[in-house]
C-alpha positions, 0 to 999 in steps of 0.5 A, a space after each residue: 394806085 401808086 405805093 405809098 411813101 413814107 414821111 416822117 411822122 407827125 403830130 398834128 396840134 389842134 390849135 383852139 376852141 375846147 380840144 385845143 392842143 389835143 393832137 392828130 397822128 399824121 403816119 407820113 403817107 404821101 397821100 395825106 398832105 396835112 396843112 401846116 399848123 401856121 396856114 390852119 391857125 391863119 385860116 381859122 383866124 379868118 373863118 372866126 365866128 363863121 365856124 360856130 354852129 356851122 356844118 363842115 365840109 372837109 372834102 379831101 380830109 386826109 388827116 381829118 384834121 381840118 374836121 376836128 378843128 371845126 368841131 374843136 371851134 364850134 361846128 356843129 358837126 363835120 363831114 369828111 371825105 377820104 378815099 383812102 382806107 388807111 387814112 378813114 381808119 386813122 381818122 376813125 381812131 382819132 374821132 375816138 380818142 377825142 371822144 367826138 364820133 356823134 359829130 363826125 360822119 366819115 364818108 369812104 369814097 371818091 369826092 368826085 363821086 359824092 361832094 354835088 349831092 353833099 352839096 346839093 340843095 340843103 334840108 336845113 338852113 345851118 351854114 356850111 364851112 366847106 373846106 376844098 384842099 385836094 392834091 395841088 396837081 388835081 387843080 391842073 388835072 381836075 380843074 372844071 370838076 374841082 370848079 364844079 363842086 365850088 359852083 355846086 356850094 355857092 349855088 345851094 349853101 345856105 346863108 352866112 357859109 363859107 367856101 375855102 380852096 387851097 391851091 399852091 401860091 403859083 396856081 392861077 386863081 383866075 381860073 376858079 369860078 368868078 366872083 368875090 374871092 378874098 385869097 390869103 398867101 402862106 409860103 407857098 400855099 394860097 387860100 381862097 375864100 368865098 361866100 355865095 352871092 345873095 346871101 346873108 354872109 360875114 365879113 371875114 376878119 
C-alpha cells in the first residue's frame, strides 16, 4: 500500500435528521475522500424519504460519514465497508460517541471481496440505499467489477431502493450499466442515481 499522506484535518457536519450538526473527525489521510458537506447535503435532499427505514450500504465508507447520516436521517441501520484499519478504528470510535453502534455494522474487508453477497438476494423486503463512491481511479481500473456490484443491487434490491455512484463529472457515464440514471453534477463531482427495474420505486425529488 502506498504511505499515506496527510491532509489538514476536518470536521465533518452531519447535516439533518436527529444528529444533525453532530460531527465526524476526518484526520486527513488520503485514503479517506470525504464528500463535501454541499454534495452530501444535495444528496440526501434527493434520496429524502427514500432513506427512511431503509438499510444503508456505504461500500467504500472511508469516514462513515455517509452512514451516520443515513442513520441520522432514518435508516434503519447501515453497513459500511472499510479496508483500511485505521479508518475502521475511527468510524468505530465515531459510532461510539454518537451512541449509534446497534445500527451500524462495520465490515474490515476488501469490497470487491463482500459487496455481491451484501447484495445478494435479500431475507427481507426493507429497501436498500446503496451508497458506491470509491476512489475516482478505481472507475478506470476497476470498472466491469464497480458495474458488476451496480448489477449485483439492481438485480436483488428489494422495492422502493435506491442505488447511488459517485464518479468525477469528466468520467463517462455511458459506461455504467444501462438503464434509467438520473445524474446530478457538483463542481466536479457527478452523482448517478438509479432504482431497479420493476420495482416499487420513488420519485426522486
Amino acid at each position: 500500500m502506498k504511505s499515506t499522506k496527510h491532509i489538514k484535518p476536518a470536521k465533518l457536519r452531519i447535516i439533518g435528521g436527529t444528529m444533525r450538526g453532530r460531527t465526524v473527525t476526518y484526520h486527513g489521510e488520503e485514503f479517506t475522500r470525504p464528500m463535501k458537506d454541499n454534495i452530501r447535503e444535495n444528496l440526501f435532499n434527493i434520496l429524502g424519504r427514500a432513506i427512511k427505514g431503509a438499510i444503508a450500504f456505504d461500500l467504500f465508507s472511508g469516514t462513515g460519514a455517509l452512514g451516520f447520516e443515513s442513520i441520522s436521517r432514518g435508516a434503519s441501520s447501515a453497513v459500511l465497508v472499510e479496508q483500511n484499519r485505521m479508518a475502521g478504528r475511527q468510524i468505530t470510535k465515531t459510532a461510539e460517541s454518537l451512541e449509534i453502534q446497534s445500527k451500524i455494522k462495520l465490515i474490515h474487508s476488501d469490497t470487491f471481496r463482500v459487496a455481491e453477497t451484501l447484495l445478494g438476494p435479500p431475507a427481507q423486503d426493507t429497501p436498500w440505499v446503496v451508497f458506491l463512491c470509491p476512489p475516482y481511479v478505481l472507475w478506470e481500473e476497476e470498472l466491469d467489477r464497480l458495474n458488476q456490484i451496480i448489477r449485483a443491487g439492481l438485480s436483488n434490491a428489494p422495492p422502493g431502493s435506491v442505488i447511488m455512484a459517485e464518479t468525477e463529472k469528466s468520467f463517462d457515464t455511458d459506461r455504467l450499466p444501462a438503464g434509467p440514471w438520473d445524474f446530478r453534477s457538483y463542481g466536479k463531482t457527478t452523482l448517478g442515481f438509479i432504482e431497479p427495474a420493476n420495482r416499487c420505486g420513488l420519485v426522486l425529488d
